[in-house]
Structure formats: C-alpha cells, structure tokens
C-alpha distance (Angstrom), angle and dihedral (degrees) to the residues before:
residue distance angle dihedral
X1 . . .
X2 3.70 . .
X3 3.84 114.7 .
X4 3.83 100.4 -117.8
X5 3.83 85.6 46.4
X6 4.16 91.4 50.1
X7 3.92 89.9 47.9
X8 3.80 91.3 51.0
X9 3.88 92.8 41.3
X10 4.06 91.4 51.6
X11 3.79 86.5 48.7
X12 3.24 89.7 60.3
X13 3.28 102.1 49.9
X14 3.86 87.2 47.0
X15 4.04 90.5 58.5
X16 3.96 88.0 44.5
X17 3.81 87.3 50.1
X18 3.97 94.3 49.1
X19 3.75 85.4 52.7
X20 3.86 93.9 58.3
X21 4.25 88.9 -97.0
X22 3.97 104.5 170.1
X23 3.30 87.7 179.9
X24 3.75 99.2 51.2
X25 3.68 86.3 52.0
X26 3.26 97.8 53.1
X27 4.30 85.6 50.9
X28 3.57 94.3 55.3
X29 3.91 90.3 44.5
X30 3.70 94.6 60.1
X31 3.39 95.2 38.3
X32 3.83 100.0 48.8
X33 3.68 103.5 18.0
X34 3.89 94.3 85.8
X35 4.47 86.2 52.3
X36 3.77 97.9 42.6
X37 3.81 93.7 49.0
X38 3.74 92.2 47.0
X39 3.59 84.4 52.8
X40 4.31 93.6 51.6
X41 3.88 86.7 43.9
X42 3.25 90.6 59.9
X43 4.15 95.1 52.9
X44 3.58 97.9 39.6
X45 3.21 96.6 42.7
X46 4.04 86.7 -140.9
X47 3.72 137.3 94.3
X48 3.81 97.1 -149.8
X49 4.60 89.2 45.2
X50 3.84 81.1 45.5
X51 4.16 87.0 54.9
X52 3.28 90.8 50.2
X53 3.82 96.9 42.9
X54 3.94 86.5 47.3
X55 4.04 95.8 57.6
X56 4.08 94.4 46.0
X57 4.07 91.5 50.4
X58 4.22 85.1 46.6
X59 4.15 83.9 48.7
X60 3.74 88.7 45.5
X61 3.43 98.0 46.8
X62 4.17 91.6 48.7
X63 3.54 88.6 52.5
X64 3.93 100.5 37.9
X65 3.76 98.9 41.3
X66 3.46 101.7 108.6
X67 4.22 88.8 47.1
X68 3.48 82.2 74.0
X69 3.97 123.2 101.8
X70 3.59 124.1 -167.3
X71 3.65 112.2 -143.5
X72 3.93 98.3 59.2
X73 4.04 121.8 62.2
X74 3.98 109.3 -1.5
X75 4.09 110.9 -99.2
X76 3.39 89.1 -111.0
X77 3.99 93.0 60.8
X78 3.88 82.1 37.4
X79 4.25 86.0 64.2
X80 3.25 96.8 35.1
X81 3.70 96.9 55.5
X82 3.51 91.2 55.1
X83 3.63 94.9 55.6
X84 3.48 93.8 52.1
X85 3.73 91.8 53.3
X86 4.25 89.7 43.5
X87 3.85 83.4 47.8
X88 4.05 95.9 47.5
X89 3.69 85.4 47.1
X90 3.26 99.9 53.9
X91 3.59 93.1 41.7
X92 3.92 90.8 52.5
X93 4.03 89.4 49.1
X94 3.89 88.5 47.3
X95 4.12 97.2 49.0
X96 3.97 85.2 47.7
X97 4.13 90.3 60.8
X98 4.55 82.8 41.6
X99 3.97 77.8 -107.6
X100 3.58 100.5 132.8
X101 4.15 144.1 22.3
X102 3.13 123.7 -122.3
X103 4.31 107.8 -101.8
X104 3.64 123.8 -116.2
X105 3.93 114.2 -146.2
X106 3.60 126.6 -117.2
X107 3.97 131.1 146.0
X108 3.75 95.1 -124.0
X109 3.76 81.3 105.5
X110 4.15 122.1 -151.7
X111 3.33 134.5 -3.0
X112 3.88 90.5 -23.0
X113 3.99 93.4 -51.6
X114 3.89 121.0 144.3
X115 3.69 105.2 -79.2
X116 4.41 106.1 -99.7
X117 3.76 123.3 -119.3
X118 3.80 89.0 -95.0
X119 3.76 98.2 46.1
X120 3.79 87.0 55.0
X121 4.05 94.6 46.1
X122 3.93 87.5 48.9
X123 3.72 98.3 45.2
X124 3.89 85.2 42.5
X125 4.31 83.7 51.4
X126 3.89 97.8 43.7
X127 3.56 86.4 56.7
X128 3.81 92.8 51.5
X129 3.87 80.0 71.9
X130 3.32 142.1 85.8
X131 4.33 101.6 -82.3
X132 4.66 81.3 -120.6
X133 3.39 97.6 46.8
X134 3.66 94.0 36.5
X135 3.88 82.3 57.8
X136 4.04 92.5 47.6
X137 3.96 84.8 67.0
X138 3.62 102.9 45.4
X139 3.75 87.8 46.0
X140 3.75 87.0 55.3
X141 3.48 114.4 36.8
X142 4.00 101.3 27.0
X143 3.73 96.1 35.5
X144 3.77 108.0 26.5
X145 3.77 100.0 -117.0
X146 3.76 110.2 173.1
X147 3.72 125.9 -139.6
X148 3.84 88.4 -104.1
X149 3.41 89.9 54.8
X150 3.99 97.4 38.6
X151 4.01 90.0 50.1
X152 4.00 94.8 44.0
X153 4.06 85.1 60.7
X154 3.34 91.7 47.2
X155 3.58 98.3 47.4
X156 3.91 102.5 -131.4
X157 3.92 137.7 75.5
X158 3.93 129.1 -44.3
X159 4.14 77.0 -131.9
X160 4.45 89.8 57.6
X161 4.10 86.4 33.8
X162 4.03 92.4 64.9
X163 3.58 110.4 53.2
X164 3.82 86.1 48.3
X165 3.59 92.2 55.6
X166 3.73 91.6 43.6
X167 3.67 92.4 52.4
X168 3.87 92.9 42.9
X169 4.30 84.8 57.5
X170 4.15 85.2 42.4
X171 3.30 83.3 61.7
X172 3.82 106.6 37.4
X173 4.26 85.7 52.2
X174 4.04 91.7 51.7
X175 3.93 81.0 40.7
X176 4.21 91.4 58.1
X177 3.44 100.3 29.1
X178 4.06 93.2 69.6
C-alpha cells in the first residue's frame, strides 16, 4: 500500500471507529497491530509488557477516536505516539516494582527482526544530532526519562532542559518529514 493511500485508509478507519465502527476497528487492528506492537516490544523490552501495552493503546484508541483531527500529525504518528507513551508508562510502572531495565536504543528493531522503514529513518535522524542531545531523546521517549532526570544528567534546570529537548524533536520531525 502506497503511503498517501495507508494514511487515508487509517483515517478512515479512525472516523468509522469514532462512530462506534466494530468493524473498522477490527481493520485497523489487523492492519497495524503487527507495527504498533513491534514498536512496544521494543520499549519494554518484553513480549508479555508489550501485550499489555498493545490492548490499552487499542482501548485508547476506541475511546479517543473521535479526539483525533486529521489535518495535524498523520494518524499513523497519531497511534504511534500513543504507544510510545502506553509503552513509557508501563515501563516507568515496571522499573518502580525493579521489573524492568532501562532500554538501550539501536535500529535492529524487535525481537531481532529487520529494522522497519521508520526505525531506519529515525536512527538515520537521531544521528543527524548532536551524539548528547541525540541521547536526551532516546532517554525520553524510548526509556521514559523524566525532565528531572534528563536535567540532573545534564547538569542544569528542568526550565534550560526543555527547550533543548523541544528543539532536538523540531529537528527530528523536519528530519522525517523529508
């Protein structure tokens, strides 16, 4: 499936899903299922976490559905972004019980698997970057680093640790969007 054509088609399925569409969400959980649990694999580090990250994104995406607004981030980086934030919670609740380790990034992608078209293009943007704040946004978004946390590594404020976070992701989304 071409791109434009997949973003359209999980739009669609988003609007039936907003509407109450079973069978919408059953499309767009056979179709995407397979990418988004790759995706919480590789932040939990752990195909059973991963299940369980897998079925609260599906419940928030029944319930959010019609939250979401085409026109601003593709639905694709809509889902995505909320299994990364499922993922890094779960991952943050599992360290606090000594459950988990904190995951190291690489683009060999999950459980050993080629690494996907967008785990190449990221890996290819994060090194665009300079190697520290490269680091910043790995630490964050793939292994639920807070801003305490970020800042304290750095040495300087949570207020001086933001904006260089928010311009390392400025710079990651102009990096994937060519």
């Amino acid at each position: 499936m071409k791109p434009q054509h997949e973003q359209e088609q999980i739009e669609e399925w988003i609007v039936g899903i907003a509407m109450g569409d079973r069978r919408a969400f059953r499309a767009l959980y056979a179709a995407l299922s397979p990418r988004l649990f790759g995706l919480a694999c590789h932040i939990v580090d752990d195909d059973g976490a991963a299940e369980e990250v897998l079925e609260a994104v599906f419940q928030r995406i029944w319930t959010r559905a019609g939250k979401y607004r085409a026109g601003g981030y593709g639905p694709l980086v809509w889902l995505l972004t909320i299994t990364q934030q499922e993922a890094v919670h779960s991952l943050r609740a599992r360290r606090a019980v000594g459950q988990a380790a904190p995951l190291d990034f690489d683009d060999t992608g999950a459980a050993g698997a080629a690494p996907s078209a967008e785990g190449q293009m990221l890996a290819s943007c994060l090194r665009e970057l300079p190697p520290d704040r490269a680091g910043m946004v790995q630490k964050a978004y793939l292994q639920g680093a807070t801003y305490a946390e970020l800042s304290a590594e750095m040495g300087v404020s949570e207020q001086q640790a933001r904006p260089v976070l928010r311009r390392s992701l400025m710079q990651l989304r102009e990096c994937l969007s060519r």
